[in-house]
N, C-alpha and C positions, 0 to 999 in steps of 0.2 A: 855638444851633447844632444840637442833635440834636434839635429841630424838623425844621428845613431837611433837615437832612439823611434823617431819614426820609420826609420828601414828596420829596425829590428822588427819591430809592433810590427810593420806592414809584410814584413816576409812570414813571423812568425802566424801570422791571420791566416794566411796562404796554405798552412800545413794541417791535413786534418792530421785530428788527434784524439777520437772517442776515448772516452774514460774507459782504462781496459788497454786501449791498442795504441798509446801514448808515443809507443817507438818512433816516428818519424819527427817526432818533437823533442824528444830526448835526444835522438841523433846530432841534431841542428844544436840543441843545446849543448853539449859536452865539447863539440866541435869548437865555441864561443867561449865558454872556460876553459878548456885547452890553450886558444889563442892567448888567454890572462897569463898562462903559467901554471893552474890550476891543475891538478889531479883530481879525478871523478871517479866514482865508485856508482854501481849503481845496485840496489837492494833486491830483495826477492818478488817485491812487492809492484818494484818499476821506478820507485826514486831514485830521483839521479840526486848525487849528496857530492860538495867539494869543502874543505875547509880551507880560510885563510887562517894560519897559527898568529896567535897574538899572547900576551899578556896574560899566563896562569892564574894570576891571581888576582883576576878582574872577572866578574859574572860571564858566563859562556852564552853565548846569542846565535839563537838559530833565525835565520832570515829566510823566512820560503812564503811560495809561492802554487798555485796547482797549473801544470802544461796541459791538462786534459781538457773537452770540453761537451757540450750535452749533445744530443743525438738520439739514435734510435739503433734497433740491432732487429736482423731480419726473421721476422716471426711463421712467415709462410709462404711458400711461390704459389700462386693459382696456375692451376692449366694452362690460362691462355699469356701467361707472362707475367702479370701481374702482380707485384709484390705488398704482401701486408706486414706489418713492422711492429715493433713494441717501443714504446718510448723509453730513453734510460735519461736521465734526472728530468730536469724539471723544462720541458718541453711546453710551450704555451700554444693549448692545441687552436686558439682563436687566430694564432700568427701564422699557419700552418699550407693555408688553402693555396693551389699554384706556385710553392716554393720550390727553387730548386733545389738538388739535396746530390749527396755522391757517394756510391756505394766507395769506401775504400778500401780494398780487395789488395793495395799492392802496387809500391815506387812503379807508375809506369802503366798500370791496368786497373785502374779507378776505373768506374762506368757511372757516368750522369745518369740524375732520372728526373722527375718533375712530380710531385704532389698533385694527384687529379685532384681538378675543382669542374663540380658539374658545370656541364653548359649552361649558360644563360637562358638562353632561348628554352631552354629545358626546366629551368629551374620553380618552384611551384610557389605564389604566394606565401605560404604558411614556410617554404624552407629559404627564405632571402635572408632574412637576422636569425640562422640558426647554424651553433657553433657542431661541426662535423666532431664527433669524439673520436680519439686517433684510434680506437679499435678498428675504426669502420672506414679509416683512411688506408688509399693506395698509391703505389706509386708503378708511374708508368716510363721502364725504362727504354721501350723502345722494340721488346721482344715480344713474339707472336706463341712463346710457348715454353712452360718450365724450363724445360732442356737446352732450350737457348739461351733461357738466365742462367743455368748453374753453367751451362759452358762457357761462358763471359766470366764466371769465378764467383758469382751470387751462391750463397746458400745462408741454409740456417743457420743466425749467430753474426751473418757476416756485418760489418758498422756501417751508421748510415749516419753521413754529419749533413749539416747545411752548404749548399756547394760554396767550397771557400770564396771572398771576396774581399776586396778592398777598395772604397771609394775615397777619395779626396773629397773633403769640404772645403767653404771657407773659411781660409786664415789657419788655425790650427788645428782643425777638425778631421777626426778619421771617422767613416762609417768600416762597417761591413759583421764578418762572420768572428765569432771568438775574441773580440775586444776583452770578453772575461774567459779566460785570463792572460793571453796571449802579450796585453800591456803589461800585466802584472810583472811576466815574466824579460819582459824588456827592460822593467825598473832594476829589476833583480840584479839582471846579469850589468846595467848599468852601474847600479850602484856597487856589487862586488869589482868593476873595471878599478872604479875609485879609491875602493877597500887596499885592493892589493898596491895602490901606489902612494897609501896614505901613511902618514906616521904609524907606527905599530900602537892597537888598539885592544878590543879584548880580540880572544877567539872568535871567529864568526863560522858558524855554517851556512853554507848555500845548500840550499834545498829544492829542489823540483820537484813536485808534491803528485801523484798518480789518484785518481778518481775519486777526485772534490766531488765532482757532479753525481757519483753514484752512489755514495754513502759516507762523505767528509771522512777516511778512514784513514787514508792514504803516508799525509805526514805523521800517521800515530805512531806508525812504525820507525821513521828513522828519529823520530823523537826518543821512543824507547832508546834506541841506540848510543845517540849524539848525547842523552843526559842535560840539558841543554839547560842554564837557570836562566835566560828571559825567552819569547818564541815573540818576533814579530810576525806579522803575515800582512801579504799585500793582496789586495784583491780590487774590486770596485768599492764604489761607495754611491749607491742610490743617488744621482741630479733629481732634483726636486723642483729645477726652474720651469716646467713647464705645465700647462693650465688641469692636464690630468691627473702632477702630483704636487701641486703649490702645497694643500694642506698635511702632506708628509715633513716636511723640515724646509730648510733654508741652504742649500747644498747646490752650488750654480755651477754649471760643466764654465769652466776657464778659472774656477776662483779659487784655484789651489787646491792641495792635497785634502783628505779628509781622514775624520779621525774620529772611528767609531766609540761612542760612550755606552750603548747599547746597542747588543742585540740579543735575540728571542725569536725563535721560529714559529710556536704557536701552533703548530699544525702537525699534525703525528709524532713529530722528534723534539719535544720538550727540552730545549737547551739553550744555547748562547753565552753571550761572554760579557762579563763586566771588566772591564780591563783593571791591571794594575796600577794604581795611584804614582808609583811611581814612572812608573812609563809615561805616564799622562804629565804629567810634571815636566818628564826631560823632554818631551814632545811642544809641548806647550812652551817650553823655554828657549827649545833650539830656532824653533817659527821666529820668535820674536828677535832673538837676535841675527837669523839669517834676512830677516825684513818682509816676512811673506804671510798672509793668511791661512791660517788651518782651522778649515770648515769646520764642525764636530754635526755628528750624527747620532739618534739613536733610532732604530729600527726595529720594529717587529714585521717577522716573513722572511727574515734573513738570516743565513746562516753557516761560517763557519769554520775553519778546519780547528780553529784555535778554541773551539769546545772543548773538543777533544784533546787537546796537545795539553792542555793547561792544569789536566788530571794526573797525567803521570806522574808517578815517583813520590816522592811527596808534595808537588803543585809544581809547576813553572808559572813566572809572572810574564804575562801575556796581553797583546793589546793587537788590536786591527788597525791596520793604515791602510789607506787607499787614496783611488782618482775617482775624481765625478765619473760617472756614466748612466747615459739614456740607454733608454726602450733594450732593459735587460732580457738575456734568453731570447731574443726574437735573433732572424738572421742580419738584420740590421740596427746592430749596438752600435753607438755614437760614444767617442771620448774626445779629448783635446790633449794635443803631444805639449802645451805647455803645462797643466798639469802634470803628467809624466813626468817633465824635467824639477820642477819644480820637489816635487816625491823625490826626486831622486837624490839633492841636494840637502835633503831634510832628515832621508836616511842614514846619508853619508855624515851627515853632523851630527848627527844625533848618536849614533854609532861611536864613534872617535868620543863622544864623552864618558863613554861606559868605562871606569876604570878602578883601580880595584878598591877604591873607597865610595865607589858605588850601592849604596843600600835599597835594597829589595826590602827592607823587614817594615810592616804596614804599619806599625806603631809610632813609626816616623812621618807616618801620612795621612794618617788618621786621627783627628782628635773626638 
């Protein structure tokens, strides 16, 4: 399994996939649940949705994830080639300066470009500790003049991600581009491989979730659909081991899965998720008897698809699992593929206990 799951992660890292233009990761994906047996449907919206059929009369679990991830979309060609951008989610303009980046235009006719960073030699006292704001950021792909960008397939709107990567660390360590959520998505299709060869469980939906990064909206929609009474979601989960964020929690990249108790955004979109007592419960139980540590987190700044999900209908019961991961939104996210494995084994169990004397009702959870 933490074979797999590191070529998946590492292949899927490789594919851009602006939130918006997901297609080339949706591809890749449906292809990999196809391989299960699996039938794929994909929505208006861009999710790609497969069901494994289980058990009517056991609470219905949608398990998703988001394939998309943050970047930019082209805002303006200058004259002399020069391209200016907009940033679409949440872009860390401090990580920004001399990044590679790749316009994705199309299987085959991508065009690199590079993030100027003024010259040194040039650069003035007063502007050495001073963070460039992406309005005033450019990218230089190599063209002497509009008409040679938009003839390479550049124009306006066109997506601009981080140029994909993948580094090896060591021992279990991935760096590179889209570790959020590209692992996520690696847990997914792992743990549905498992779903479909395991005893018959509740119903599960697989879900491939379309632009987390630009407005968490994405799974609201096949939720409407699916009707779903618990919604897992996998994503990251804040590593806290290191000396920039010791005083954020206790959350060490290798130390197993994580499992959000809070979050709260804080910052324009007043929301987050308090997870279901129940799920917390099965989560916390299946850890222990699988033998494994599950971190718990709570976060403000963070946030989401299961805000939203957890509204519809008359509520679904909802909870965030994830993997440690460092230096979020930058072009070099850090995870560990035993984490991954370890998610994935947690889902797979946890999952298989949902059955139809399963209770959702908070009366039972709550004193």
């Amino acid at each position: 399994m933490k074979d797999r799951l590191r070529t998946l992660t590492s292949d899927l890292m490789l594919i851009p996939g602006l939130a918006g233009y997901e297609g080339r990761v949706r591809s890749y994906l449906a292809k990999e649940l196809k391989a299960l047996g699996l039938t794929t449907r994909t929505d208006r919206l861009g999710n790609l949705i497969a069901t494994i059929a289980g058990d009517a009369a056991a609470p219905g679990v949608m398990l998703f994830t988001h394939m998309d991830q943050l970047g930019f979309v082209v805002r303006k060609i200058e004259a002399d080639g020069l391209v200016r951008v907009e940033r679409l989610g949440g872009v860390p303009e401090r990580a920004l300066a001399a990044q590679s980046v790749l316009f994705s235009i199309g299987e085959g006719r991508d065009v690199p470009g590079v993030i100027a960073n003024k010259s040194h030699h040039a650069t003035r006292p007063d502007e050495k500790y001073t963070v460039l704001p992406y309005a005033e950021v450019y990218i230089d792909a190599g063209f002497d003049s509009a008409g040679d960008a938009m003839a390479a397939g550049i124009d306006i709107g066109t997506p601009v991600v981080y140029a994909p990567k993948v580094v090896a660390l060591a021992g279990d360590r991935l760096a590179g581009t889209s570790v959020d959520d590209r692992a996520g998505c690696a847990v997914v299709l792992e743990a549905a491989r498992a779903l479909v060869a395991a005893p018959r469980g509740p119903t599960v939906h697989i879900v491939f979730s379309v632009q987390e990064e630009f407005n968490l909206r994405g799974a609201v929609t096949a939720a409407q659909a699916l009707s779903p009474d618990i919604a897992i979601q996998i994503d990251l989960t804040l590593a806290t081991d290191t000396p920039d964020m010791a005083a954020r929690g206790d959350v060490r990249l290798g130390g197993g899965p994580g499992m959000s108790m809070y979050s709260f955004h804080g910052r324009g979109t007043l929301n987050g998720t308090l997870p279901h007592p129940a799920l917390v419960a099965l989560f916390d139980a299946t850890a222990k008897a699988e033998g494994m540590t599950l971190q718990r987190a709570a976060t403000v700044g963070a946030l989401t698809e299961t805000s939203y999900v957890q509204l519809i209908n008359e509520g679904v019961a909802a909870i965030d699992l994830g993997f440690p991961m460092r230096y979020s939104h930058s072009a070099l996210e850090v995870c560990d593929v035993g984490d991954l494995e370890a998610l994935t084994r947690l889902l797979v169990a946890g999952i298989q206990k949902i059955g139809p004397g399963f209770s959702l009702d908070r009366d039972d959870f709550e004193q």
